[in-house]
TORMI-89189 format. One record per residue: residue in one letter; residue number from 1; x, y, z of N, C-alpha, C, CB in turn. Coordinates in pm, 1 decimal. Atoms other than C-alpha are relative to their C-alpha. Glycine has a CB too. Example, Ala and Ser with C-alpha at 12.3 -4.5 7.8 and 13.67 -1.06 7.14 Angstrom:
BEGIN
{a,1,{89.0,-119.0,0.0},{1230.0,-450.0,780.0},{90.0,120.0,0.0},{-99.2,2.7,124.6}}
{s,2,{-82.0,-119.0,-6.0},{1367.0,-106.0,714.0},{-77.0,109.0,73.0},{41.4,46.2,-141.5}}
***
This chain:
BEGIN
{x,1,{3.4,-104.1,-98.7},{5117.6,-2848.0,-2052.6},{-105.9,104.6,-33.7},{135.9,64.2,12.2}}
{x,2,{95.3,-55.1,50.4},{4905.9,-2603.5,-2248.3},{-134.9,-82.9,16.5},{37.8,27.3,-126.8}}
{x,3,{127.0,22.3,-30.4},{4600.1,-2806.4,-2243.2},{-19.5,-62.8,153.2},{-52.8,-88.7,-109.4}}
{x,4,{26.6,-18.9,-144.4},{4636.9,-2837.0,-1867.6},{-28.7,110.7,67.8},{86.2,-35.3,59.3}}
{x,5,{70.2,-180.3,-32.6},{4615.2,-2469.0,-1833.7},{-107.8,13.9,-64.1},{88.5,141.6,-54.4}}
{x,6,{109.6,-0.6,35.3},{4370.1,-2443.2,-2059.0},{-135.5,-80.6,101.4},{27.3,-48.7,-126.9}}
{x,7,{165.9,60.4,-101.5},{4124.2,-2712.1,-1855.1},{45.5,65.3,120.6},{-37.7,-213.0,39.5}}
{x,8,{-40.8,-70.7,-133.3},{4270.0,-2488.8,-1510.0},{-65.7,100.5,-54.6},{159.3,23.9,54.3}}
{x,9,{53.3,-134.8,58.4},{4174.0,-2195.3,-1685.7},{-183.2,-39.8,-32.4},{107.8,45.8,-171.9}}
{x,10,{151.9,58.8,15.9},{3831.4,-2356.1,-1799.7},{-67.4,-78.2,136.0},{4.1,-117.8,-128.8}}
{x,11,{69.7,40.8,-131.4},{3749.9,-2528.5,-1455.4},{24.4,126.0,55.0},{56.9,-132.4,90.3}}
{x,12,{28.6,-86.9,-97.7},{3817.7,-2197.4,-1268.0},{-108.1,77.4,-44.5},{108.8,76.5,37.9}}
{x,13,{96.0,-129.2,24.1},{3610.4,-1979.6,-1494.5},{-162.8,-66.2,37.6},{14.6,65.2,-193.5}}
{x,14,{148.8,85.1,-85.4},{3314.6,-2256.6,-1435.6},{-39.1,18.0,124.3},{7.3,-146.5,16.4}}
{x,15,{50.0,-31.5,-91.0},{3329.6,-2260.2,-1120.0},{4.6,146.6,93.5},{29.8,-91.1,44.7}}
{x,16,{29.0,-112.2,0.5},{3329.6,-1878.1,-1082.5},{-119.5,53.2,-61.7},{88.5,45.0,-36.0}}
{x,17,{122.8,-26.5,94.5},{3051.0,-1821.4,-1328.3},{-147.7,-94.4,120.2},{43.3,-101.1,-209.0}}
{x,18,{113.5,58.7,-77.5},{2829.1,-2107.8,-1119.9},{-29.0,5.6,134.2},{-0.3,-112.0,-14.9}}
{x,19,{-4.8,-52.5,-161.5},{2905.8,-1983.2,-770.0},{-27.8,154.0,-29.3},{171.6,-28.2,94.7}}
{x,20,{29.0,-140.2,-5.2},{2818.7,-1609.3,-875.2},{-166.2,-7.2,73.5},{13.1,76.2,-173.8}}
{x,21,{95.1,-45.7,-77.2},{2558.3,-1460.2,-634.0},{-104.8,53.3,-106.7},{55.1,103.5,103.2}}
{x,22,{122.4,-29.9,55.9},{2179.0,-1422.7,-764.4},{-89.2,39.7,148.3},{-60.3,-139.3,-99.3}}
{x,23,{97.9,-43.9,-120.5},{1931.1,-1254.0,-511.2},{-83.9,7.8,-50.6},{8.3,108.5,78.7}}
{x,24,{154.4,6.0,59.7},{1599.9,-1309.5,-529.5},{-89.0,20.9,141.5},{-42.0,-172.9,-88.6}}
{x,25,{96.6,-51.3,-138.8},{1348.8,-1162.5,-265.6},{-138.2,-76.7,-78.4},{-18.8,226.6,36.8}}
{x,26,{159.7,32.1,21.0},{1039.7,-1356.1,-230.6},{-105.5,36.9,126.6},{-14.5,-168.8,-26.3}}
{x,27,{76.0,-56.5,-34.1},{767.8,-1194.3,-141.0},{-153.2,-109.9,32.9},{7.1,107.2,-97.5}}
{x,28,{141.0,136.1,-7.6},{488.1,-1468.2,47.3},{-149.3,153.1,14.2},{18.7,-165.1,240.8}}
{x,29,{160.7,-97.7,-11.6},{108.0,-1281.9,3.9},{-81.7,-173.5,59.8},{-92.9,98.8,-234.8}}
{x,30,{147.8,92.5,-99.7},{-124.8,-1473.9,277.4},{-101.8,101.9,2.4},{31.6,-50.5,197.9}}
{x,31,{125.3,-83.9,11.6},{-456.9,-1438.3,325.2},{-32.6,67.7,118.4},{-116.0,-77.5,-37.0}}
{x,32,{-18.5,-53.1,-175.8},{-378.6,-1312.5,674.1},{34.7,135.8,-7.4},{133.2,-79.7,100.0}}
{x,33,{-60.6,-152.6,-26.4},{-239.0,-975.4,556.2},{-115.4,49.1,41.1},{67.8,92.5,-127.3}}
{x,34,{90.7,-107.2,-76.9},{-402.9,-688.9,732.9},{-82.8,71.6,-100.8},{88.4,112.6,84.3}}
{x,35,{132.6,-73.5,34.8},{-604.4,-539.0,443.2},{-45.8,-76.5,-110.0},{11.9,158.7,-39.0}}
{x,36,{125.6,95.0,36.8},{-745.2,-823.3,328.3},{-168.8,-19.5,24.0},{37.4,-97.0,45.3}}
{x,37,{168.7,10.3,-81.6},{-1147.7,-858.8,375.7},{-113.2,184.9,-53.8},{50.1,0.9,264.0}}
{x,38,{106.3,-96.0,13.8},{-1422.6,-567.4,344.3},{37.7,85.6,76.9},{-130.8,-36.3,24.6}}
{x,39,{5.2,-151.8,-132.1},{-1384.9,-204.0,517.5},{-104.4,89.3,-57.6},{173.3,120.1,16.5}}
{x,40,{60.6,-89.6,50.7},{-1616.1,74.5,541.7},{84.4,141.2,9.8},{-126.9,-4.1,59.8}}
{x,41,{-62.1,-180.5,-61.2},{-1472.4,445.4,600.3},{-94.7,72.2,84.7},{23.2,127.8,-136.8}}
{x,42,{34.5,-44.3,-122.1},{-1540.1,549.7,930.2},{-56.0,157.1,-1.4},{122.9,-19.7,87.2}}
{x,43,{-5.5,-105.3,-56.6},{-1455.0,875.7,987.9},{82.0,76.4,-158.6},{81.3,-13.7,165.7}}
{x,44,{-132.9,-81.6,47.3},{-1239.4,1127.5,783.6},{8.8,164.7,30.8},{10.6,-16.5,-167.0}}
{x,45,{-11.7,-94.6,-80.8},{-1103.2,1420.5,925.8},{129.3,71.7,-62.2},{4.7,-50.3,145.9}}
{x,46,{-90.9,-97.4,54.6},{-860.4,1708.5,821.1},{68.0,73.5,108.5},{-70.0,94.7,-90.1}}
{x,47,{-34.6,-102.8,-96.5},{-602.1,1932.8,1069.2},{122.1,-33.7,-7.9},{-60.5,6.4,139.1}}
{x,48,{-106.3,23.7,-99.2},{-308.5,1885.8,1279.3},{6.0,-29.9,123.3},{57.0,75.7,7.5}}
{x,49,{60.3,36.3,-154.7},{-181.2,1843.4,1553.8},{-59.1,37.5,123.2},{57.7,-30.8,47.0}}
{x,50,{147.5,-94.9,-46.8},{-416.7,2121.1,1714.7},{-106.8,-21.9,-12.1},{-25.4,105.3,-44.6}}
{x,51,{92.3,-33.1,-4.7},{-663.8,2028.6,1622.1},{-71.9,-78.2,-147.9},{12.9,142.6,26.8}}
{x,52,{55.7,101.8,121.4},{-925.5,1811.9,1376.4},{-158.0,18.5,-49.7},{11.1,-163.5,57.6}}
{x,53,{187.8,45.3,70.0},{-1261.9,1873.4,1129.4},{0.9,-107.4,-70.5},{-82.0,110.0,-119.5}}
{x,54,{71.5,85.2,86.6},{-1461.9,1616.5,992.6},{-21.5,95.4,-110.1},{-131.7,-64.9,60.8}}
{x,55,{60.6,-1.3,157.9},{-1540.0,1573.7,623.2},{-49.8,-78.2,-21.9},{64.6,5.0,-105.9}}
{x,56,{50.0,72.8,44.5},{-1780.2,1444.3,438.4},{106.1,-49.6,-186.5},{-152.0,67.3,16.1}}
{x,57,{-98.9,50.0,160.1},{-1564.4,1217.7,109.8},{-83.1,-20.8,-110.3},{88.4,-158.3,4.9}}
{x,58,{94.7,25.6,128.2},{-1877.2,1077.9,-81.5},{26.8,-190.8,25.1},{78.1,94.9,-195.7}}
{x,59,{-6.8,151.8,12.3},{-1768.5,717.2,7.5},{-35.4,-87.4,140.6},{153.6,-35.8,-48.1}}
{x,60,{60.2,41.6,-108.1},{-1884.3,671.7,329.7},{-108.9,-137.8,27.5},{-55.5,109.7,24.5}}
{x,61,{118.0,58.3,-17.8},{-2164.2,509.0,242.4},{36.3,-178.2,-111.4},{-143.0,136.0,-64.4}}
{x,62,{-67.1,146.5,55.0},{-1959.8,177.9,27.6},{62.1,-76.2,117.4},{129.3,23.8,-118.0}}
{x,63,{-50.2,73.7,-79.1},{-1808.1,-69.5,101.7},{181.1,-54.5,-114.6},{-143.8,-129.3,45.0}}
{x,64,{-79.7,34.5,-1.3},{-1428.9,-161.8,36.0},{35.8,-99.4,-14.7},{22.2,27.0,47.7}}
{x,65,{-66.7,132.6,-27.3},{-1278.7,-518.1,-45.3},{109.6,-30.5,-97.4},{-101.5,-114.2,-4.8}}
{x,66,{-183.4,14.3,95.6},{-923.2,-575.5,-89.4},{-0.9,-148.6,-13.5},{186.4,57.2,111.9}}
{x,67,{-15.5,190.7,41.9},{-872.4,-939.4,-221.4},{203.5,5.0,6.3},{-95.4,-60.8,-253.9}}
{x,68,{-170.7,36.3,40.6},{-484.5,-1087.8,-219.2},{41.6,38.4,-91.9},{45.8,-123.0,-20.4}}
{x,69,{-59.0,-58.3,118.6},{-423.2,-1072.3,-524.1},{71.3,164.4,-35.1},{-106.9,-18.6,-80.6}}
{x,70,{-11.2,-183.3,15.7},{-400.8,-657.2,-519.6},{-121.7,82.9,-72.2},{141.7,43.3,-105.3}}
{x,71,{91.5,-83.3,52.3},{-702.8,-584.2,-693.2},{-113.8,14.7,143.2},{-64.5,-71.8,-154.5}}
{x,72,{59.5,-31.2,-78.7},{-1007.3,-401.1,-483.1},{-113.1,50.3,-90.0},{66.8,73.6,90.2}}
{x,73,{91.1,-45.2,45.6},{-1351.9,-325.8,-551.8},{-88.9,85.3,94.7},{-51.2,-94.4,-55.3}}
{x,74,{101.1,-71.0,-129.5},{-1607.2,-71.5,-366.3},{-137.4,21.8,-70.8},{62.6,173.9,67.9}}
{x,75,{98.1,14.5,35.8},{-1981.4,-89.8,-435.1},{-97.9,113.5,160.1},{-13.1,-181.5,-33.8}}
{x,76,{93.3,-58.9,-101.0},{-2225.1,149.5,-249.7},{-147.6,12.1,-120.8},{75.5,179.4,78.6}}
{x,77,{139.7,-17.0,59.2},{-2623.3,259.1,-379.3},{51.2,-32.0,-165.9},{-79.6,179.6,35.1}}
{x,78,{2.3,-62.4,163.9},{-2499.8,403.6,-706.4},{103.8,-58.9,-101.5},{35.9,167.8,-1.2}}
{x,79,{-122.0,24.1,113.0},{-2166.3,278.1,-842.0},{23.4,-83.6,77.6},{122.6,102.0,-49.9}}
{x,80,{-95.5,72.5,-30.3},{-1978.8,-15.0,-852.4},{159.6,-16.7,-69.6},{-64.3,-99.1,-3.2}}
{x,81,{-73.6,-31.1,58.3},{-1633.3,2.0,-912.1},{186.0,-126.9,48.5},{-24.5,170.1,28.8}}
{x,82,{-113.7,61.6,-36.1},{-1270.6,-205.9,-934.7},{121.1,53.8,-46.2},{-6.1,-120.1,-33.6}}
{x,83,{-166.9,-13.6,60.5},{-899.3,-180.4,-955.5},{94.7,-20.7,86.2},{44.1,136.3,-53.3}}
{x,84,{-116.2,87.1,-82.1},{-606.2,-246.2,-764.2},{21.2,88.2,130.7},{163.0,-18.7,-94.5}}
{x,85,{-21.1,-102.6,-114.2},{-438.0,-122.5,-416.8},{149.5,-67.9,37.6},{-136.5,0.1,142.4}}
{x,86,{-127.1,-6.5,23.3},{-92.6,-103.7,-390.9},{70.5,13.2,186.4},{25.2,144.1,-121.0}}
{x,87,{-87.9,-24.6,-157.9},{158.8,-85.1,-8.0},{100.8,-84.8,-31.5},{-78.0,-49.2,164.7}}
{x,88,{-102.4,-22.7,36.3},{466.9,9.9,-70.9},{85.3,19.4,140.2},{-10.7,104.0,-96.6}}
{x,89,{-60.4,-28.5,-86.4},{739.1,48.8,219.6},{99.8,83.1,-17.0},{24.9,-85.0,45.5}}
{x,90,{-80.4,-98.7,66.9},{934.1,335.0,175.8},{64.5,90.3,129.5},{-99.0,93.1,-113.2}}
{x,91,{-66.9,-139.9,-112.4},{1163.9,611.0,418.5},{-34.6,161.0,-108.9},{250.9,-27.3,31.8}}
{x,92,{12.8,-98.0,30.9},{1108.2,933.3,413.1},{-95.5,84.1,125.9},{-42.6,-16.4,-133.9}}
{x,93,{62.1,-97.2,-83.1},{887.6,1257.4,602.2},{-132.0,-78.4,-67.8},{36.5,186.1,-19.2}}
{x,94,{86.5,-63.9,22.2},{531.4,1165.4,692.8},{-88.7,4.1,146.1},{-56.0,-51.0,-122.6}}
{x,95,{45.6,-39.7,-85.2},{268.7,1232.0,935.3},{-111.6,-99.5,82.2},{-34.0,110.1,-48.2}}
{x,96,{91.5,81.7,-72.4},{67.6,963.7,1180.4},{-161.1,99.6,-17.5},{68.9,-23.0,180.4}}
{x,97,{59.7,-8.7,-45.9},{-245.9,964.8,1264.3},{-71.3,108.0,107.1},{28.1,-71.7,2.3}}
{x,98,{4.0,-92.9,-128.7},{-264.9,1215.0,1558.3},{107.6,128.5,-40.1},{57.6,-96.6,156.1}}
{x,99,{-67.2,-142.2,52.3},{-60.5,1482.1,1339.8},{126.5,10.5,-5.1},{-29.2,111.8,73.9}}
{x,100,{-151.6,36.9,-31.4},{285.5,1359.3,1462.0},{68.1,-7.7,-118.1},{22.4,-133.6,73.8}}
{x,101,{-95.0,78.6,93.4},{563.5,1407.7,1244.7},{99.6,-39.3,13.6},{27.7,38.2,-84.3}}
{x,102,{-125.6,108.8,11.3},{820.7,1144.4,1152.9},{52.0,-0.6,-91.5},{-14.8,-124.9,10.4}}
{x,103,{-129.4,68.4,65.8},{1116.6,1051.6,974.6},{30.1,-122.0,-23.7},{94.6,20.8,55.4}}
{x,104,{-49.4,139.2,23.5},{1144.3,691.2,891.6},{-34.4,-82.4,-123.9},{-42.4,-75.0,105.3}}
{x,105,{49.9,100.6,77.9},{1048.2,391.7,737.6},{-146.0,33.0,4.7},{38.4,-142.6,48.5}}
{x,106,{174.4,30.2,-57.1},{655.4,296.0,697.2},{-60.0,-11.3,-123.1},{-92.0,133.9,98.0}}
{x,107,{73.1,81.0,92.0},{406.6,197.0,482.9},{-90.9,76.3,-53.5},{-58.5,-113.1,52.2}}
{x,108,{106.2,-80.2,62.2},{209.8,370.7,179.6},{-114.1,-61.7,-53.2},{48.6,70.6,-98.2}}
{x,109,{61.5,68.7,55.9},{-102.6,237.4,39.7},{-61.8,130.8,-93.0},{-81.3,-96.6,90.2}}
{x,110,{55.2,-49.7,74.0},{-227.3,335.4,-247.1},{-117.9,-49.2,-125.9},{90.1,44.5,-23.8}}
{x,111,{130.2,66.2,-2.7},{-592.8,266.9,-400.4},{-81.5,84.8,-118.8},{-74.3,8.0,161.5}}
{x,112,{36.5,-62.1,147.4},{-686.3,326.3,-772.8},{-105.2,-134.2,-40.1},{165.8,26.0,-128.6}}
{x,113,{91.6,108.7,26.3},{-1033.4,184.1,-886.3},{-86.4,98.9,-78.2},{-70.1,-86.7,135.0}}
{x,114,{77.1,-36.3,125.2},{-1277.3,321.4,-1187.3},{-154.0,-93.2,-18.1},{111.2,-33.2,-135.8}}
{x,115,{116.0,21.5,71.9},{-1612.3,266.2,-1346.3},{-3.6,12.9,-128.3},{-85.4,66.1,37.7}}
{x,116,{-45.4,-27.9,103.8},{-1565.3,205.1,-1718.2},{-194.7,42.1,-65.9},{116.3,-142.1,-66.2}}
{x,117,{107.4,-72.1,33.3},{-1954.9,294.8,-1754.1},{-68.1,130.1,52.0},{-71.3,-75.1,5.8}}
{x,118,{26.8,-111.4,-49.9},{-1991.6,554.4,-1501.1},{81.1,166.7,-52.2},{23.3,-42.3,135.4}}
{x,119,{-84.4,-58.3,2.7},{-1669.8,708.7,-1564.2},{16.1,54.8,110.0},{1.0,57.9,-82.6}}
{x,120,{1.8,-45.2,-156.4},{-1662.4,791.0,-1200.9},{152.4,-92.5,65.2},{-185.1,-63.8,92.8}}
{x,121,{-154.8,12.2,-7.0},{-1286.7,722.5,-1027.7},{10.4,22.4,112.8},{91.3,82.3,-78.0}}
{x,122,{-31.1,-26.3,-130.1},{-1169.0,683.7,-671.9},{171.7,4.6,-0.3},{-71.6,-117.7,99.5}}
{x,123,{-141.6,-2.8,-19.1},{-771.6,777.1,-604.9},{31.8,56.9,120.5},{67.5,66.7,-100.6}}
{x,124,{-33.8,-0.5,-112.1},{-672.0,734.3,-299.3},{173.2,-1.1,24.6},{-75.4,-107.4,51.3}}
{x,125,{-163.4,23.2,6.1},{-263.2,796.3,-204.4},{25.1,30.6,121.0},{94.5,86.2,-101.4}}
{x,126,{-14.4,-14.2,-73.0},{-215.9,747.1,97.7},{179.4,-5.9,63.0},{-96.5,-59.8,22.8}}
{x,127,{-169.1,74.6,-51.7},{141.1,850.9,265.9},{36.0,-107.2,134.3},{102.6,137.1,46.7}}
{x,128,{-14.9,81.9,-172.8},{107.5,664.1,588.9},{-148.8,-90.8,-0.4},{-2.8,152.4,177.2}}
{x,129,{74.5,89.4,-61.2},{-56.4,353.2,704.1},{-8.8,-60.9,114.6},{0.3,-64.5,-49.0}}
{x,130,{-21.8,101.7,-98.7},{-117.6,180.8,1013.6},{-121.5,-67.4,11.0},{45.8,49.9,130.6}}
{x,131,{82.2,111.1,-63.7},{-299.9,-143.9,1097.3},{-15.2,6.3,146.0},{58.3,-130.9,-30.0}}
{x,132,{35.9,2.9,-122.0},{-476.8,-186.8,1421.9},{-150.7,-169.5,15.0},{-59.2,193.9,28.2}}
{x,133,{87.3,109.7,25.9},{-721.1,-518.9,1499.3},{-67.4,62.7,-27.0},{-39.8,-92.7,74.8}}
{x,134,{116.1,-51.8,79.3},{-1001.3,-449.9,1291.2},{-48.9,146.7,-41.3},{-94.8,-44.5,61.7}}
{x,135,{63.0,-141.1,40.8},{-962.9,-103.1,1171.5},{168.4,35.3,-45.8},{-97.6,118.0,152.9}}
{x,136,{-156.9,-85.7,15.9},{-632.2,105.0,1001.5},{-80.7,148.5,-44.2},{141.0,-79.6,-161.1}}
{x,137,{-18.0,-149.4,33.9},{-577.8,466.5,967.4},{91.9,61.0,-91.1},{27.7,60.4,103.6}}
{x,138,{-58.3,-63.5,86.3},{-435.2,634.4,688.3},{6.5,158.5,-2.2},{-49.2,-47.1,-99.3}}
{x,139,{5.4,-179.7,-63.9},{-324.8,1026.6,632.4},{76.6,-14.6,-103.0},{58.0,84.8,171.7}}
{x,140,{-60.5,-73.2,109.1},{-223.4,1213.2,346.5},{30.6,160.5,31.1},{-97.4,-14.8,-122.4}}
{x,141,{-0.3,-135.4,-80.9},{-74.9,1538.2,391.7},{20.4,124.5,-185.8},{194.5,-0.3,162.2}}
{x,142,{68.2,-83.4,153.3},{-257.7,1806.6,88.5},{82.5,137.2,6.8},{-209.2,44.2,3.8}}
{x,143,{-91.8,-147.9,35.4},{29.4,2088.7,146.3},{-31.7,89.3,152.9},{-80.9,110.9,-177.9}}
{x,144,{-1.3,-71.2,-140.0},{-117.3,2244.7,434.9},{-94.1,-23.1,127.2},{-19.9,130.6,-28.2}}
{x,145,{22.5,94.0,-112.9},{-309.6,1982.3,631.4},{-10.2,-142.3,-20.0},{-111.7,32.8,62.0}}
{x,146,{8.1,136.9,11.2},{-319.8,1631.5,718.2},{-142.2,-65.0,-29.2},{53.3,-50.5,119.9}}
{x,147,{112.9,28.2,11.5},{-607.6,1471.7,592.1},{7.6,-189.0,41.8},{-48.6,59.2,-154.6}}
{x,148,{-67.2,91.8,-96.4},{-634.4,1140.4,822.6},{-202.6,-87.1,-78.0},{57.1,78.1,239.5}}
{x,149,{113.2,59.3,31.2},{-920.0,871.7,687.7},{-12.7,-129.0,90.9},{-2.6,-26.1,-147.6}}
{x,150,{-9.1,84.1,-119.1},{-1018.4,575.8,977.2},{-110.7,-115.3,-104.5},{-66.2,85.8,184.6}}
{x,151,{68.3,137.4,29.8},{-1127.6,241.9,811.3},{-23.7,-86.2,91.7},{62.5,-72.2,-81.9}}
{x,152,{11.2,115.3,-45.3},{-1344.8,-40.8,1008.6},{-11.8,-90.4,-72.1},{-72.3,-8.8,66.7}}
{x,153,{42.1,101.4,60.3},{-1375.0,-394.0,904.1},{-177.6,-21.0,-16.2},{69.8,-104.7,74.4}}
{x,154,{175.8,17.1,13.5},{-1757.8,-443.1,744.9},{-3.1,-100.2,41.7},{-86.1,1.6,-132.7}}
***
């Protein structure tokens, strides 16, 4: 009788132990995502929703290329430079494009790349992203305006 409980006792804990729940999120990266390929920087512009100046950034004049993987490189006249770029999906307060603010979900990208001979450094943190065919808009908001940057595809 005892070693019938015992194997009852040993077959239940088995099959409790091998039916326990494991979650695993897989994450597919195609080469179809949206900031895949070359961009230049359009425009970039500072305000609200009143109202919008241009700025000049200094990067205008590169060029942008996000690869799958996550790393990114930008090359213009003077410097060439690599490192990774990050989009994250996160809730919380931030601000579109057109100054609008929201409350929700949405998408951050963020875009860290160096020159280990220049010592020259691009950091980009963007709270908001949106894709559009061949161009996204990003916007960071610096405390007391939105600063809104417009990427095309090169």
């Amino acid at each position: 009788m005892k070693s019938i409980l015992r194997l009852t006792t040993i077959s239940f804990l088995s099959v409790f132990f091998l039916s326990s729940c494991v979650k695993e999120v897989t994450v597919a990266v195609t080469p179809d995502a949206p900031i895949t390929g070359s961009w230049v920087l359009n425009a970039a512009a500072e305000g609200d929703s009143h109202g919008w100046s241009s700025f000049y950034t200094g990067l205008e004049n590169g060029v942008f290329t996000m690869y799958n993987n996550g790393s990114v490189t930008y090359s213009d006249a003077d410097v060439s430079m690599s490192g990774q770029w990050y989009i994250t999906t996160t809730a919380g307060a931030y601000f579109d494009e057109y100054g609008s603010y929201y409350n929700g979900t949405h998408q951050q990208l963020q875009l860290h790349l160096s020159d280990p001979y220049t010592h020259s450094s691009i950091d980009l943190n963007f709270d908001n992203v949106n894709f559009y065919n061949g161009s996204f808009a990003a916007t960071y908001f610096n405390g007391s305006l939105i600063e809104r940057y417009s990427f095309i595809r090169y």
